[in-house]
Backbone as a printed PyTorch tensor [residue, N CA C, xyz], in Angstrom:
tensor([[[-21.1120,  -3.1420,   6.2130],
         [-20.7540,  -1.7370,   6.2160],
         [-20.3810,  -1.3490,   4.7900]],

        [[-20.9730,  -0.0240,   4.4610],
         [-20.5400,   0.5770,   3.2550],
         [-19.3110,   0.6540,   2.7400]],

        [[-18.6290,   0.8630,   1.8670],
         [-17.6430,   1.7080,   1.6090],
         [-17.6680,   3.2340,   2.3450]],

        [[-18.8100,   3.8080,   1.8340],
         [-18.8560,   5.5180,   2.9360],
         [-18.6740,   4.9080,   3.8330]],

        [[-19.5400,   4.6400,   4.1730],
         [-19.4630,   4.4700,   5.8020],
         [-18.1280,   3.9330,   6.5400]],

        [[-17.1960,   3.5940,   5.6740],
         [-15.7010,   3.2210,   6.3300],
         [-15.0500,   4.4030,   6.1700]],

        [[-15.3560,   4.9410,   5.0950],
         [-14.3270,   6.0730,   5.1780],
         [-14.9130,   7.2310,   5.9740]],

        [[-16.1410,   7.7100,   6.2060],
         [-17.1710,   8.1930,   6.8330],
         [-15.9230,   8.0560,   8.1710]],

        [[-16.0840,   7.0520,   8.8720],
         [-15.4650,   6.7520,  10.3950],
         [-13.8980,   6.3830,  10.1350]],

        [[-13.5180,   6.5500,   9.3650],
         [-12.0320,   6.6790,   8.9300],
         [-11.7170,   8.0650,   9.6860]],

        [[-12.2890,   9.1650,   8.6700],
         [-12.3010,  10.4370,   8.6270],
         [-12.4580,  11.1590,  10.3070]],

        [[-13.1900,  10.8770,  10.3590],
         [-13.8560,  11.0510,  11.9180],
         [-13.0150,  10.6230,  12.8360]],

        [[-11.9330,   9.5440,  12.5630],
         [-11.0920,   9.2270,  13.8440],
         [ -9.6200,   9.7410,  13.6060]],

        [[ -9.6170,  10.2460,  12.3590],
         [ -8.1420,  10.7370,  11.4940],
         [ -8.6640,  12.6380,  12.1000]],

        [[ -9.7720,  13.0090,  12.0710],
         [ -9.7970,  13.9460,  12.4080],
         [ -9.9870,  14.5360,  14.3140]],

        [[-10.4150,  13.4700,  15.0980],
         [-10.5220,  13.8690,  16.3870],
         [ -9.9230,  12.8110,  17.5210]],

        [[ -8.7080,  12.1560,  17.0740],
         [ -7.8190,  11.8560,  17.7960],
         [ -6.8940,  12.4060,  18.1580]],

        [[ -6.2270,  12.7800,  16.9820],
         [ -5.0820,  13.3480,  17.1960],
         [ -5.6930,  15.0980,  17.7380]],

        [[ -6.5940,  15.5010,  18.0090],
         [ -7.0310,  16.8660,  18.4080],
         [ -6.8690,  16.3990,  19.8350]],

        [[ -8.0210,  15.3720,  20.2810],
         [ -7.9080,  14.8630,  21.8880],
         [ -6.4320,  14.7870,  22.0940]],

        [[ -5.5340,  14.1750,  21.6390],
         [ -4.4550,  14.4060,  22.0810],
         [ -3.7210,  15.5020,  21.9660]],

        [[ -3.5320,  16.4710,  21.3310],
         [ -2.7260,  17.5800,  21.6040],
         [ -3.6570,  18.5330,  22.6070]],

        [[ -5.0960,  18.0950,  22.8040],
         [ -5.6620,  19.2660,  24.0700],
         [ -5.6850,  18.1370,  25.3280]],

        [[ -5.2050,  17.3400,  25.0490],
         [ -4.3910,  16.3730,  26.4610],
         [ -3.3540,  16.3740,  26.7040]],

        [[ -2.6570,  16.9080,  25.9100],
         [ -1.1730,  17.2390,  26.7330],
         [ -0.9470,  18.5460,  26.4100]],

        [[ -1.8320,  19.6680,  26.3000],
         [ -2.2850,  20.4900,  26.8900],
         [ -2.5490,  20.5300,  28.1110]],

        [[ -3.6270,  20.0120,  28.7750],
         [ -4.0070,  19.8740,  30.4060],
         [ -2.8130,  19.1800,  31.0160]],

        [[ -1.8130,  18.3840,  30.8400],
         [ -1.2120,  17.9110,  31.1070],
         [ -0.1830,  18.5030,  31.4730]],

        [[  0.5930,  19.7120,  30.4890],
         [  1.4920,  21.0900,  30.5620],
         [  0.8670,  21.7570,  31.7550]],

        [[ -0.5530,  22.0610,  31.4210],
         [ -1.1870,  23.1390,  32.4510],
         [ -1.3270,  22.9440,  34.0000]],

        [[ -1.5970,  21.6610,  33.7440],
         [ -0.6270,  20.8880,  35.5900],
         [  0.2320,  20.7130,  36.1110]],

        [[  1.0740,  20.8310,  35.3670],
         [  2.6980,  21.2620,  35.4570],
         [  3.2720,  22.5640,  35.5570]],

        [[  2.3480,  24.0650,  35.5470],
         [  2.3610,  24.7850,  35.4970],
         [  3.4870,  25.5040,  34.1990]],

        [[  3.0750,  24.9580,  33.2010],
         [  3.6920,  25.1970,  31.9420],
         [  2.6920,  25.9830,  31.1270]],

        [[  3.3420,  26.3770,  30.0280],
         [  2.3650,  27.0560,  29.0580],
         [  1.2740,  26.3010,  28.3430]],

        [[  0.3590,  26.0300,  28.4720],
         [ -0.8910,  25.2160,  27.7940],
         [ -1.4580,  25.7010,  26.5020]],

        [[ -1.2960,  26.7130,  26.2080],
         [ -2.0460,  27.5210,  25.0000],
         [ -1.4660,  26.7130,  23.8480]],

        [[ -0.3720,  27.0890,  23.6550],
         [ -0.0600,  26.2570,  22.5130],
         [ -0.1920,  25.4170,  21.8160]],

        [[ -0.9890,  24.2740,  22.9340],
         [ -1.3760,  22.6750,  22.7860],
         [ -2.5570,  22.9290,  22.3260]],

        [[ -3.8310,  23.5480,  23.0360],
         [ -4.8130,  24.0900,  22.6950],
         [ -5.3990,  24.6540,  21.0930]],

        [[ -4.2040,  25.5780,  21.0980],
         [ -4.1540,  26.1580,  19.6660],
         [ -4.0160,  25.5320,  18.4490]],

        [[ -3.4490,  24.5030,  18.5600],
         [ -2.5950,  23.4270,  17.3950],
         [ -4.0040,  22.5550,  17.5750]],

        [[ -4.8400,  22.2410,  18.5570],
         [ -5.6980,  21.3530,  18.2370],
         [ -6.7650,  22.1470,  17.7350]],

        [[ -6.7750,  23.0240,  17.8540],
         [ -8.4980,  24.2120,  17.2950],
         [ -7.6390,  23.7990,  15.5210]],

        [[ -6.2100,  24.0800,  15.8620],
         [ -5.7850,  24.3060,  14.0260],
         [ -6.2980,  23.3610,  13.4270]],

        [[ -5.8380,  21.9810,  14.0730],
         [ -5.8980,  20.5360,  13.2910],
         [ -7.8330,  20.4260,  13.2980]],

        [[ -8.4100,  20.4790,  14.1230],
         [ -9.4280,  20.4570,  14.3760],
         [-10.4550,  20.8280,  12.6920]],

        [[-10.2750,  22.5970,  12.6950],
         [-10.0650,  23.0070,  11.1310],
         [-10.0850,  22.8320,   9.8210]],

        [[ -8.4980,  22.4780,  10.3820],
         [ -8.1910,  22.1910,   9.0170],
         [ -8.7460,  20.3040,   8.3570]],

        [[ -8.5690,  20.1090,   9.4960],
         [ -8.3220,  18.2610,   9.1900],
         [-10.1430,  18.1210,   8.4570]],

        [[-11.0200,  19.0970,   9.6120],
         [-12.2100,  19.1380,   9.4000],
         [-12.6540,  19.3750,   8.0330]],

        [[-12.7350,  20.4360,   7.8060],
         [-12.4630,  21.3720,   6.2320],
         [-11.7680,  19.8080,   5.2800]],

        [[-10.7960,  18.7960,   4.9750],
         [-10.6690,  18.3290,   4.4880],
         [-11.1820,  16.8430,   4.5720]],

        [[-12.0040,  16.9930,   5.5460],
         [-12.9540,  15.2050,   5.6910],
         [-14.1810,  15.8150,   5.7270]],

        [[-14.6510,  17.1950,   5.1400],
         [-15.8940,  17.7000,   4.7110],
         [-15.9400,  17.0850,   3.1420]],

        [[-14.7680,  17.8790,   2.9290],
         [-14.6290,  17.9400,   1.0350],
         [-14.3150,  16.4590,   0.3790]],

        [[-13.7410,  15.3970,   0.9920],
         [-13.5600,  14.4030,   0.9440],
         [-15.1640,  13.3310,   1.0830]],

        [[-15.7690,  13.9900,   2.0960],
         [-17.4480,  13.2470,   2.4520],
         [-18.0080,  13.5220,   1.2070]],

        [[-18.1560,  15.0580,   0.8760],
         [-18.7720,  15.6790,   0.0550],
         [-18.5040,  15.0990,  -1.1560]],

        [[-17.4510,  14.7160,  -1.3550],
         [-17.2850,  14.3660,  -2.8450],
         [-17.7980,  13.0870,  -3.0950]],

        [[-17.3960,  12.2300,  -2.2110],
         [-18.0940,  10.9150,  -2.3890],
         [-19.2560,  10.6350,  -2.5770]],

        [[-20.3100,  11.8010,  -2.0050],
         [-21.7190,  11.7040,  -1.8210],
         [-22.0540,  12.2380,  -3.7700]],

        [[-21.3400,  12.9080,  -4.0890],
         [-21.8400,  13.1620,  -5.8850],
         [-21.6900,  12.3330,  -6.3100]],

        [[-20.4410,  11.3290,  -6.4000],
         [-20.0870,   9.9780,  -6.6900],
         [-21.3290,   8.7870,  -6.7390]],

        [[-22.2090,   9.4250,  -6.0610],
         [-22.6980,   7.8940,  -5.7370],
         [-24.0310,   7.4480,  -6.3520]]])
């Protein structure tokens, strides 16, 4: 395995774990008949943002090389 390619799937699990989990305890609130949005919302954020910064991070490496 590459160097990219570690950080490649670094990125990728730094960016859509922690999303699965805040829109899982989301559904989790929402079965409880609690407010769910919130959980939802924070994962679209992280989703985003985290995204947007393991773009620019890919991207850069790829001029690098």
């Amino acid at each position: 395995m590459t160097r990219q390619t570690a950080i490649a799937r670094v990125l990728m699990v730094a960016v859509f774990a922690p999303a699965g989990g805040l829109s899982g305890q989301g559904v989790a609130e929402a079965s409880q008949g609690r407010e769910w949005w919130p959980w939802m919302v924070g994962a679209l954020v992280w989703l985003i943002i985290s995204g947007s910064i393991s773009m620019v991070v890919s991207n850069h490496l790829d001029e690098h090389r």
